[in-house]
Each structure stands twice: as C-alpha cells, then as structure tokens.
C-alpha distance (Angstrom), angle and dihedral (degrees) to the residues before:
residue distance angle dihedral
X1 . . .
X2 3.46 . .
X3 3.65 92.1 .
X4 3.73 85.6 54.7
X5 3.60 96.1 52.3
X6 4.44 90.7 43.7
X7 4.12 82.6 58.3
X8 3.83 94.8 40.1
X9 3.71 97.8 48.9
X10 3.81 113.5 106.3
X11 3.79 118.5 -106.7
X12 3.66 120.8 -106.8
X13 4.21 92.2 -95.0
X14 3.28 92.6 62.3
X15 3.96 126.5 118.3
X16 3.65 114.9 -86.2
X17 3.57 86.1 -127.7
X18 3.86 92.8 62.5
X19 3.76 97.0 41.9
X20 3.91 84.0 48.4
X21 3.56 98.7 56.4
X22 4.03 94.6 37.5
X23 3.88 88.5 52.8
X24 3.74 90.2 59.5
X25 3.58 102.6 45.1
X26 3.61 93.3 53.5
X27 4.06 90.2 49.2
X28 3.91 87.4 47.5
X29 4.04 74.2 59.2
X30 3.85 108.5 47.8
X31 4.15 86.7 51.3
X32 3.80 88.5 74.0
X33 3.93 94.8 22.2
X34 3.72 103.2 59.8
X35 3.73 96.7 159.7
X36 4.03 92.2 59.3
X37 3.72 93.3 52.0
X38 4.53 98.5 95.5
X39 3.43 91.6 56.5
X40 3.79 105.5 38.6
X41 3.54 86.6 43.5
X42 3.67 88.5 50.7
X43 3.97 90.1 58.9
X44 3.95 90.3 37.3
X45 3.83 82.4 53.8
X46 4.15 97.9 50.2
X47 3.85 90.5 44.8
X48 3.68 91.7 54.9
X49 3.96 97.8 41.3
X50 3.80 84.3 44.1
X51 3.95 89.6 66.2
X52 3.35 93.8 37.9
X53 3.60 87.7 56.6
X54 3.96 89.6 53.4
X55 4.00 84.7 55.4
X56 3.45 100.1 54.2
X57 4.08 89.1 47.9
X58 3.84 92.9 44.3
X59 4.42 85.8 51.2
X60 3.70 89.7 54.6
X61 3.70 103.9 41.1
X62 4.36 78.9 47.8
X63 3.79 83.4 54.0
X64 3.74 93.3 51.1
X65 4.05 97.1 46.6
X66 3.49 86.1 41.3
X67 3.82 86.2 53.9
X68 4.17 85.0 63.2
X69 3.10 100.6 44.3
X70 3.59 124.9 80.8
X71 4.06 93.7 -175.2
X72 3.93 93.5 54.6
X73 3.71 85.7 123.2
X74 3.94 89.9 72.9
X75 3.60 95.8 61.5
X76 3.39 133.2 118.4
X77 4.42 109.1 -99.6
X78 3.81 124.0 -100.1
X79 3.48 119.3 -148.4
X80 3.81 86.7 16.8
X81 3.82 114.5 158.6
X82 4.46 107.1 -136.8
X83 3.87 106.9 -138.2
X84 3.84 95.4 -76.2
X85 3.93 85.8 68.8
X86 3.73 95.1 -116.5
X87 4.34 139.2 101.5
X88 3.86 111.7 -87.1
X89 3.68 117.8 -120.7
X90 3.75 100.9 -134.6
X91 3.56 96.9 162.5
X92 3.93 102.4 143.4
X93 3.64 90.2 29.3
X94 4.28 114.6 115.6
X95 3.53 115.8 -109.9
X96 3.45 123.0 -120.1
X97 3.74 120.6 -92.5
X98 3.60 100.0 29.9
X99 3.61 88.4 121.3
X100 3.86 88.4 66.5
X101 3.72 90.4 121.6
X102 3.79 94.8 66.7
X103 3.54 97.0 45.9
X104 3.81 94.6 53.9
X105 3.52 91.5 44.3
X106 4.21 87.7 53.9
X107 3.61 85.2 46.3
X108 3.80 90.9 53.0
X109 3.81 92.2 44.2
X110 3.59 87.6 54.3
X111 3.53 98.1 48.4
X112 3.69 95.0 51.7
X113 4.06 92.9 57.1
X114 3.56 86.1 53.7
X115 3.61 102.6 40.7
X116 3.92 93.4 87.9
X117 4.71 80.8 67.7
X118 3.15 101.1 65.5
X119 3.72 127.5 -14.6
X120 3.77 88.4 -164.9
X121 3.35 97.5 48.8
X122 3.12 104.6 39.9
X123 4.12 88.1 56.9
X124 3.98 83.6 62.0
X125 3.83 91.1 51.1
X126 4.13 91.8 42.9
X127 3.78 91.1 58.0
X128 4.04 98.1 39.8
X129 3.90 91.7 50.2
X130 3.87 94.5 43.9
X131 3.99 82.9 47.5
X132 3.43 94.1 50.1
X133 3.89 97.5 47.7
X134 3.73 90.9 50.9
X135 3.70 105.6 50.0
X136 4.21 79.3 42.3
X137 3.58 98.2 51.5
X138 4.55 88.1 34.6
X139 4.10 84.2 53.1
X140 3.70 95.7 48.6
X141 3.69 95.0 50.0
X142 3.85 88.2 45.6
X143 4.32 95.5 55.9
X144 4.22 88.3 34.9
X145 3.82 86.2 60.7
X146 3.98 103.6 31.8
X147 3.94 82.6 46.3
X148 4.52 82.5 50.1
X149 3.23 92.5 39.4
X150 4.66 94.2 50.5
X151 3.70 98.3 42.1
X152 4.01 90.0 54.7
X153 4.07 83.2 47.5
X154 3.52 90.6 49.9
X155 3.51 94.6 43.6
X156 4.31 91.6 50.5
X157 3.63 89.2 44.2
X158 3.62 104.1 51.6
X159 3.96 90.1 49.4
X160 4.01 85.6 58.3
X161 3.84 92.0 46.4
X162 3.78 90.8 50.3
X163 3.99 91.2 46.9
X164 3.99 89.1 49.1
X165 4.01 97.7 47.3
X166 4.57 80.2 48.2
X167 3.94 81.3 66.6
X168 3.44 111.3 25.5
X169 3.90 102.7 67.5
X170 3.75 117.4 117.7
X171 3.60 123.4 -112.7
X172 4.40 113.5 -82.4
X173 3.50 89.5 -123.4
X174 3.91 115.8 35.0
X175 4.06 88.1 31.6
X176 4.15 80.6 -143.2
X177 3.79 123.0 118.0
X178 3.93 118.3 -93.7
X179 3.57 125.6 -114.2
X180 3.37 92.7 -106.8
X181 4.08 98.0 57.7
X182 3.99 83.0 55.9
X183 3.75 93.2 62.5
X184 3.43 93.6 44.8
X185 4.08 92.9 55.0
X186 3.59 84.0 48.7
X187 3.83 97.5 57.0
X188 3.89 86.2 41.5
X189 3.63 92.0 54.2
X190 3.81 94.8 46.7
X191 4.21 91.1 43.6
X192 4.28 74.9 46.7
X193 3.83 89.5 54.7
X194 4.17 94.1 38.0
X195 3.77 94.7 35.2
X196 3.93 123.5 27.7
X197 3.33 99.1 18.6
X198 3.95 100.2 61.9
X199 3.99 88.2 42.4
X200 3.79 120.2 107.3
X201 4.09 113.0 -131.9
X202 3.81 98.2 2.2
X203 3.84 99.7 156.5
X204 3.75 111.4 170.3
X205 4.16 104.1 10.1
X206 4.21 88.0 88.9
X207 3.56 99.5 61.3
X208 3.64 87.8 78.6
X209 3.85 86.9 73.3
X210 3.85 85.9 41.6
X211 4.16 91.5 55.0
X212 3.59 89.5 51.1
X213 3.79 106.4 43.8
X214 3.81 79.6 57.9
X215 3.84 87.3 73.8
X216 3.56 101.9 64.8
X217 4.02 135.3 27.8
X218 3.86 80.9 -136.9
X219 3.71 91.6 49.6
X220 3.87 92.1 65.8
X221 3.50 96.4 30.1
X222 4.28 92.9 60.3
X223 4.34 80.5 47.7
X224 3.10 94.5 51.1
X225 4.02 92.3 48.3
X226 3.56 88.1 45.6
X227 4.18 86.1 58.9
X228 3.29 94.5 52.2
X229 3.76 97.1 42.6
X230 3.81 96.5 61.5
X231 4.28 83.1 46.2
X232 3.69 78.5 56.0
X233 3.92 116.1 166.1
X234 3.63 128.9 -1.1
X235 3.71 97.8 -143.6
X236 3.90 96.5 52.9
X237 3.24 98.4 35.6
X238 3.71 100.2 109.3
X239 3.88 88.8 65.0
X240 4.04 113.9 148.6
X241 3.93 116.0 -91.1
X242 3.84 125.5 94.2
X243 3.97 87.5 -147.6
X244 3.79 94.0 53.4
X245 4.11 85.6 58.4
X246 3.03 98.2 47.0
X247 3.56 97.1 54.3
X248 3.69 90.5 46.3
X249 3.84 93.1 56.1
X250 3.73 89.9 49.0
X251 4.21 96.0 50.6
X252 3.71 83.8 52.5
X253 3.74 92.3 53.8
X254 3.59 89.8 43.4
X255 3.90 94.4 52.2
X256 4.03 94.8 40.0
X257 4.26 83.3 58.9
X258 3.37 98.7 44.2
X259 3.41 97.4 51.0
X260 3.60 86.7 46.3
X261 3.40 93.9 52.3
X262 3.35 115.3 32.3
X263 4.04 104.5 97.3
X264 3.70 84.3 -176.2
X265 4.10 96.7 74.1
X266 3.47 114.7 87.0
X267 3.77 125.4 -140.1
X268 3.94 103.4 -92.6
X269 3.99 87.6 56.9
X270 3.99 90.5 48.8
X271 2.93 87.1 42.1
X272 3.89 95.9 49.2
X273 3.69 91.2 53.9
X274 3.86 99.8 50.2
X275 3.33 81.8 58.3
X276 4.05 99.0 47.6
X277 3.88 83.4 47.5
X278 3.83 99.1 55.0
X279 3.76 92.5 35.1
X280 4.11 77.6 57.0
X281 3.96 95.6 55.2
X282 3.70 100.8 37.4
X283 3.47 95.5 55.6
X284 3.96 86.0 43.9
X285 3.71 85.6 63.0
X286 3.36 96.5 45.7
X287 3.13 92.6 62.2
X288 3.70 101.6 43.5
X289 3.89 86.5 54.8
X290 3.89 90.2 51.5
X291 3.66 90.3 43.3
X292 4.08 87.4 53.1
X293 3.79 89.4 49.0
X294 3.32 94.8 56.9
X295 3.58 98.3 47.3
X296 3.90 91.9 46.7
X297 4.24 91.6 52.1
X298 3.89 84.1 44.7
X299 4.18 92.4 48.4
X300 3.92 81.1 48.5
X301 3.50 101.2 55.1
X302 4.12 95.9 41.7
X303 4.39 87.0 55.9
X304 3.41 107.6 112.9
X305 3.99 119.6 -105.2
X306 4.36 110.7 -106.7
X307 4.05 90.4 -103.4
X308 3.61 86.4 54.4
X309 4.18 100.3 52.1
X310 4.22 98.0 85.7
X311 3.64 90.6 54.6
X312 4.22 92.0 39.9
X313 3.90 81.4 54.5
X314 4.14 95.6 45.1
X315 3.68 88.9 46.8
X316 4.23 90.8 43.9
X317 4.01 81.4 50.4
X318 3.69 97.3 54.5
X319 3.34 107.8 38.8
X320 3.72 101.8 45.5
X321 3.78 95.5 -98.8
X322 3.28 131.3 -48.8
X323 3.94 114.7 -109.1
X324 4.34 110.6 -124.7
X325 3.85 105.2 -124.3
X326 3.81 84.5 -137.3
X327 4.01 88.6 79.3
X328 4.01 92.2 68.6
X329 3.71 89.3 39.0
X330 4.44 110.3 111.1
X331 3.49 105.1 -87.6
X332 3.89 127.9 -173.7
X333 3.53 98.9 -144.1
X334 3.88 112.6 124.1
X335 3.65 100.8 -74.5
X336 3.46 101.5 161.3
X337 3.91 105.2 -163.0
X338 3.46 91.8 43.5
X339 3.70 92.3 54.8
X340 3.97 100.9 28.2
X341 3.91 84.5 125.9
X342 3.41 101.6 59.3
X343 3.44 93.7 43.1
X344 4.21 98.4 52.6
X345 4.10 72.5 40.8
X346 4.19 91.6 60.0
X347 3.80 92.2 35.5
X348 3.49 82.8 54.8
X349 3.43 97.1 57.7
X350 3.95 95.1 40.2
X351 3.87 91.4 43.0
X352 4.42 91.3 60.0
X353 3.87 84.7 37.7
X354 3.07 94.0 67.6
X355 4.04 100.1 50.1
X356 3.61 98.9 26.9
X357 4.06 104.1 42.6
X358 4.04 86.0 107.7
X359 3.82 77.7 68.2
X360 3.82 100.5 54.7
X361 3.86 100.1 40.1
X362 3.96 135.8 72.5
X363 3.70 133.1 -162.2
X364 3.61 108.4 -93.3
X365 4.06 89.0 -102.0
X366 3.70 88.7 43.4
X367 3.75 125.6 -100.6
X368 4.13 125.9 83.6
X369 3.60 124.4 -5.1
X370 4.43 110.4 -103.3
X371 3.88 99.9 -151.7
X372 3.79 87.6 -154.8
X373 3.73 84.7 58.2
X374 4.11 109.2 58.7
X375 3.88 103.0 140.6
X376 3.64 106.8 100.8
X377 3.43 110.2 10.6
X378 3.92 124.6 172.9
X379 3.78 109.4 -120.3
X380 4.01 113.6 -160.6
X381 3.74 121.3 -119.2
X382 4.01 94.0 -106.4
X383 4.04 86.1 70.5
X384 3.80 102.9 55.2
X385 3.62 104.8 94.8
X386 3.94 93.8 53.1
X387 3.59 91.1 90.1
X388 3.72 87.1 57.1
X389 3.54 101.6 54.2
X390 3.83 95.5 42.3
X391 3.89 90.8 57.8
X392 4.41 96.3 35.8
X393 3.99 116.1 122.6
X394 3.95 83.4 -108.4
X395 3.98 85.9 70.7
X396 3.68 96.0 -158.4
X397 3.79 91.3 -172.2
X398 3.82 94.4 76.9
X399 3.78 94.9 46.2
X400 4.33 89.4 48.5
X401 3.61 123.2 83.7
X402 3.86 106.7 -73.1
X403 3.94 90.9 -132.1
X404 3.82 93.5 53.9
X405 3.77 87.1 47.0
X406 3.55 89.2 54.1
X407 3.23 103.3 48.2
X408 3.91 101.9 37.9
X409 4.14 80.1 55.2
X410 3.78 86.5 54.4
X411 3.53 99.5 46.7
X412 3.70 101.5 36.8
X413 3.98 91.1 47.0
X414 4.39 87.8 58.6
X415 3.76 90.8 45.9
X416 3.75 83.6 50.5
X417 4.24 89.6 -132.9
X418 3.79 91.2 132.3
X419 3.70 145.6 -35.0
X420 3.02 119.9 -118.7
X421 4.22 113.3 152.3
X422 4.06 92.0 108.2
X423 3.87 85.8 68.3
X424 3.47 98.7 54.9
X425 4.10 97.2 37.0
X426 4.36 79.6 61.1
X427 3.48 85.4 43.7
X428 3.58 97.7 60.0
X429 4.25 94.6 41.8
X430 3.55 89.5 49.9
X431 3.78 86.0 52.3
X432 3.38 90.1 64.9
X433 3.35 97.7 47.3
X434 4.23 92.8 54.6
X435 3.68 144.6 42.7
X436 3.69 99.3 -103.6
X437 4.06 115.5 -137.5
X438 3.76 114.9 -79.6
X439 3.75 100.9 17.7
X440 3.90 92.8 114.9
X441 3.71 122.7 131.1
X442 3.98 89.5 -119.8
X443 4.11 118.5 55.2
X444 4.17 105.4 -111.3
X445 4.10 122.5 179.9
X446 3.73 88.0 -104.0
X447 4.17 82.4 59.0
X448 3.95 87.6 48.1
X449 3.46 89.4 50.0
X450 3.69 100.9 61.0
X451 3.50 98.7 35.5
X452 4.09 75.6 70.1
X453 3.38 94.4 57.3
X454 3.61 99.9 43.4
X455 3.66 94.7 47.0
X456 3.37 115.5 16.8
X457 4.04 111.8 107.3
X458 3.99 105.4 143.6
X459 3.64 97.6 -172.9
X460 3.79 105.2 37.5
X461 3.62 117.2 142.0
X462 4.26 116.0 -32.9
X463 4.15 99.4 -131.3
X464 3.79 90.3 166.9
X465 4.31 90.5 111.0
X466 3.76 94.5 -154.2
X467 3.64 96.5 45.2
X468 3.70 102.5 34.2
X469 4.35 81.5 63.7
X470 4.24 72.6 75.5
X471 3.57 95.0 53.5
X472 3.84 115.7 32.9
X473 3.35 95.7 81.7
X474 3.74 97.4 60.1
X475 3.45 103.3 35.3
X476 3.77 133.0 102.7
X477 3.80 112.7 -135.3
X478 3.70 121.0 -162.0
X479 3.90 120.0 -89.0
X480 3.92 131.7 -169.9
X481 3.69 122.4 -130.0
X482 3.81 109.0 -91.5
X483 3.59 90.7 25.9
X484 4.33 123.4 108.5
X485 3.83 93.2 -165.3
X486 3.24 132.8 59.7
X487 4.02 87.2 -138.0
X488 4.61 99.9 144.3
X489 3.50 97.9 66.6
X490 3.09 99.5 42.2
X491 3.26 94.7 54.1
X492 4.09 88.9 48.8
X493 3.87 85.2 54.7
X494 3.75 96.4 53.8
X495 3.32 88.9 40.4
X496 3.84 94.5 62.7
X497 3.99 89.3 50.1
X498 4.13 87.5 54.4
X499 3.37 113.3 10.8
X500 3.60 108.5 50.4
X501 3.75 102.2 -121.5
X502 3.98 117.7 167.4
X503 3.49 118.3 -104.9
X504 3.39 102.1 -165.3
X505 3.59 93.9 108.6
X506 3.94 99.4 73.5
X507 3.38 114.3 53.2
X508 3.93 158.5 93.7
X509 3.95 124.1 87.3
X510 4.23 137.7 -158.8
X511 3.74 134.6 172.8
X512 3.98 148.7 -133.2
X513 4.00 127.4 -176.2
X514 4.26 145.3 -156.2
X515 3.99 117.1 105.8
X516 3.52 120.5 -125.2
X517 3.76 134.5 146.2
X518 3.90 113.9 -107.8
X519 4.02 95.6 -122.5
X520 3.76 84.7 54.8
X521 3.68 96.9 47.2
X522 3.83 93.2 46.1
X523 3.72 90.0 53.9
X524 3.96 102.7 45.6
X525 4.31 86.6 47.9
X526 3.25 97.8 45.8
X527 3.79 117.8 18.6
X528 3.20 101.6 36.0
C-alpha cells in the first residue's frame, strides 16, 4: 500500500489544492495504519522538501533580478499575506510580464519617431529601456512564482502541523506524552536524519522535528544527542571523506540554531551544551598542539648532524631539492578544510552565545541578569574556555561567518565576557594581504565547506504565515542588549509577509544522523 500511495502521490507541480487534499487522505490513513506510516511519511517528507527546495531557488534567482534592477521596490510582494493573513492560490492566474511583446514593440515604436534626434543617443536609450523591461518583466515572473510556489508550501505544511499537534497531546491525566507520540518523534527524527538532513537548501521542512522536540524534555534531549553524535569525537575528527565533513559542519549548524531557538530549553540544558561544545574544541586544540609537538621533536631528530650539511646541500643540488618532511607534518596554521570542523564547532559556540548569554550569566549577587547592570557579571563554568578558543593559533574567527564574528564581538565586549575586536581588525588586513579559502575560480570541498558556514542557519525565522501559527510560540527571537522584547525581528519577519523585504540573506540547509541523548553523548566523548 505504501508503494501505491509513493506512485499515486501528486508531483511537486501540482495545484496546491490537489496536494492539499491528497495529503489528508493519506493521514486519515496512517491513523488506523500505523505500520505504513515510515515510508509514506518518507514520500510525504521528499514532496514537501522538494517544494521547499523550489522556494529557496525561486528567493535567490529574486535576489539576482532584483540585483539588476534598480526599480525592484515597485514590484508586486512575495511571501505577502492578502487580508485573510494567508498565501493566495493564484494558480490559473497569468503571470506578470506576459505582455512583454507589446511593450517592446511600444518601445520600438517610440524609438523609431525619435531616431531622426540623435542616432547616438538614441542607441544609449534603445539598450537601457530594453534592459530595463527585461530584468522588470524577468523579476516579476521570479516573485509571481516564488510567491506560487510558498503559499502551496504553506498550505502542505500547515496540514502536517495540524495532523502532528492531533497526536502529539499529552495524556489528561499524567499531562506526559503517550507512548505512541514517542515513536512517532523517533520516526521523524530518523526520516530527519535520512531526509532533511542530507538535502541541500531545505529552509523550512526541519522545523517539523523542531515542533515536536518541543513536546517532550526527552524529545530535544535524543536531538540534541543525535547532533552531537554525527560531530562525533574531537580527536578523530579530521578522518578522510569530504561527505563526513560536511555533515559534521551542518550538525553543528543545526545544534548552534536550535539551541538558539528553541525557547522551550531551559537554562541548565543550554547551559549543558555550551559546555559539551567547548569541552569539544579545547580538547580539539589540545590535540592539534600535541600533534604539532610531536611533529616538531620528530623534524628535529631527522636534521642532519653539522658533518653531514655539505653533502645534504650536494645531494639538495642534484636532485632538484630535497623536500623537508616538516612541510607534511600537522600544522595549526589556518587551513581551513582541514579544520572546517572546528570552525562550524567555534561558530557554534559564538553563534548560541550570542542569543543565549542571559542563560550563562548571573547578577553579581546571584539571581537574573539586569541589562542596565553589565559590570561584574558571574559567568557559569560551561563558558570558561571560550576565551581560549577565540585567541588559539587555529584563529577560528577568520574561518567563521564574518557577521557572527561581528556580532558575538559586539555582544560579548558590552557584557564585558571578553574582547575580542583586535582579532578581527588583523583579520581583515591580513585578508587583504591573502587569498582567503574558497575564493578559487573552480568550486572545491573546502569552497562547499564554507559556504556552510556562511550560510547555513536551519532554523532562522519561520515566514510561512500559516505554519509559523505552529511555531511562534516556541521560538526564541533575537533580542538586543538593553532591550526586554524581542521587538526587531519580528518586525523583519512581518515585514517579509507585507513589505516585500528580500530574503535572500537567510538561507541554505544540510544534514547528519545517529540518536543519542546529550548526557550520554557527553559522557562516551569525553569521559570515557
């Protein structure tokens, strides 16, 4: 049956209407069908990541019309709720600029009686009006379908959310989750591991896993574990495969958010997983240092002895040179690939730093944090190796996103944690003075790798206006110091549903895998 149901179900094209309706039939089914419900969820899954996909594309290829155009402004809004606060379903609707035809040909009518002006001129003014009417007409077409292409999303992901809050309500009496909401986390977070997480620019398909781990302590505890499982050890993690690393970077981009995010973990567990996280990076110094030790003793003992230099030299001479076995030795120089998970590691840490410090400090007599009152806060223990990763040889700073470094610079300089604006000021000279990581003419994995880091924030701010009703409620939106409400981005997110404002800023998703709690995790990495 479910095989039945994977051929039957209606191809990502298809009216929102259709894909609506098919949806809920097949839900009506797994409620009596338990044993179908991995694999149809599976191919529920794929369809819905598959238009997600197409949203993501349609945002950037807006971005890079809107890029051309200098009267962007004009156009008609994407994402923009109508007055009943939801996506319009314009399916049979004409999109704009298929009347292209009869504007050129006006233009060209208009050309012609002016042609006998200025021939010169008037060649300027041909080719910046036939310019302008392309990247016009190219834009329009762009938002029309993005704007299609998010209200069906919307619509298919809102039918999901409402299935999922039908069966994950916790028992009248106990007020704890049933049995039966556990196992369907669990096949959520394994269709999370087999589905979203492997999937390139998924932006809004994973906060189904984020709705549900709300549910339950042990909900985000076993995602959590899960994160840090595909991180897995510090001191191997620079084992050989380019998909390995790039899963790695991506479950520590999907942990850093999370724990952002999530409004619904207390302090001890954010607190818990700082401290997992910079446990993590110190002891990936560590042994980067010993590992340079050792190759620096080894480089020593392979010199040649004084008597032996002439002949060293004559042999150098006619051979070429001879290559020093120090220059394959570990290094911790800023090699970016090398060290791509230690630096989504550190970003991580920065990244939740920077939403969740309220969580790590006390006043200095104990109790809650006064913003107006910054001088001599109490830091807690999880936090104390931070200022030891920012300033390591492996300068993690340069390698992490440059707004993240910014900002956690920003913020931890007027919580007086640390201070850390000298590193990035050298950061950005020596920039100039090198080709950063990446910047080649031909895409490499170290490329790949960074364009994680920069980009990759899987649960940035839910714009979907049906959906995000799901969400609001349990998510943790970004405040300024000084501030008691969390008032600018949600602004910027309301803003996108009215006001047209690109989007293009937030996006790009991966994956990773295994499910483990946290506490169990911590202990097998780290005490074992």
């Amino acid at each position: 049956m479910a095989a039945a149901i994977t051929d039957a179900y209606p191809f990502r094209t298809a009216k929102a209407n259709v894909q609506v309706l098919f949806l809920q039939n097949i839900l009506r089914t797994l409620d009596y069908a338990i044993g179908l419900r991995r694999e149809v969820l599976r191919t529920v899954l794929n369809r819905i990541i598959q238009v997600d996909v197409e949203v993501q594309v349609g945002i950037e290829d807006r971005g890079s019309a809107a890029a051309d155009n200098d009267e962007s402004d004009n156009e008609p809004n994407f994402g923009a709720a109508d007055e009943e606060g939801i996506f319009e379903f314009e399916e049979d609707e004409a999109a704009p600029g298929d009347s292209d035809s009869e504007d050129e040909d006006e233009d060209e009518n208009e050309d012609e009686e002016e042609s006998d002006v200025d021939n010169d001129d008037d060649d300027d003014s041909d080719s910046d009006s036939g310019s302008d009417i392309s990247n016009t007409s190219k834009l329009g077409k762009i938002k029309f379908c993005a704007k299609r292409v998010a209200a069906k999303l919307d619509a298919i992901m809102s039918t999901l959310f409402t299935w999922l809050e039908q069966h994950s309500q916790p028992d009248e009496l106990t007020l704890e989750m049933p049995e039966s909401t556990g196992e369907l986390f669990m096949v959520f977070l394994d269709l999370f591991s087999s589905v979203v997480l492997p999937t390139f620019k998924s932006r809004y398909t994973q906060f189904f896993v984020f709705y549900l781990s709300s549910k339950s302590p042990q909900f985000s505890d076993l995602f959590l574990g899960t994160m840090m499982g595909s991180i897995g050890d510090p001191i191997r993690s620079n084992a050989p495969g380019q998909a390995t690393s790039l899963t790695k970077v991506a479950a520590a981009s999907y942990l850093s958010s999370f724990v952002s995010r999530a409004r619904f973990l207390p302090s001890n567990v954010v607190r818990s997983v700082m401290g997992v996280l910079v446990q993590w990076a110190c002891t990936y110094i560590e042994t980067q240092e010993q590992l340079q030790r050792e190759a620096e003793e080894e480089s020593k003992l392979r010199q040649p002895h004084p008597w032996a230099k002439t002949y060293a030299q004559a042999a150098a001479s006619s051979k070429g040179g001879l290559r020093s076995s120090s220059n394959s030795s570990p290094s911790l120089a800023a090699d970016f690939e090398r060290h791509a998970v230690f630096y989504a590691m550190t970003q991580a840490i920065i990244y939740t730093f920077c939403f969740r410090w309220r969580d790590m400090a006390e006043a200095p007599g104990g109790g809650a944090v006064v913003e107006s009152e910054l001088d001599n806060l109490r830091w807690c223990p999880e936090v104390e190796g931070i200022q030891r990763i920012v300033f390591s040889k492996l300068n993690p700073l340069r390698a992490c996103s440059s707004t993240i470094a910014s900002q956690f610079a920003q913020v931890a300089s007027q919580t007086n944690f640390m201070f850390c604006f000298t590193v990035l000021q050298q950061n950005r000279r020596s920039a100039n003075d090198s080709k950063e990581p990446g910047n080649g003419e031909t895409p490499s994995h170290s490329s790949l790798l960074r364009t994680e880091l920069e980009t990759f924030f899987p649960f940035d701010p839910m714009v979907l206006p049906i959906s995000r009703q799901y969400i609001d409620d349990i998510y943790f939106l970004w405040q300024d110091i000084g501030e008691e409400a969390s008032s600018d981005e949600e602004d910027d997110i309301n803003s996108e549903l009215g006001d047209d404002v690109d989007v293009v800023d937030q996006m790009v998703a991966m994956s990773i895998s295994p499910a483990r709690p946290l506490s169990a995790l911590h202990e097998r990495i780290f005490l074992s």
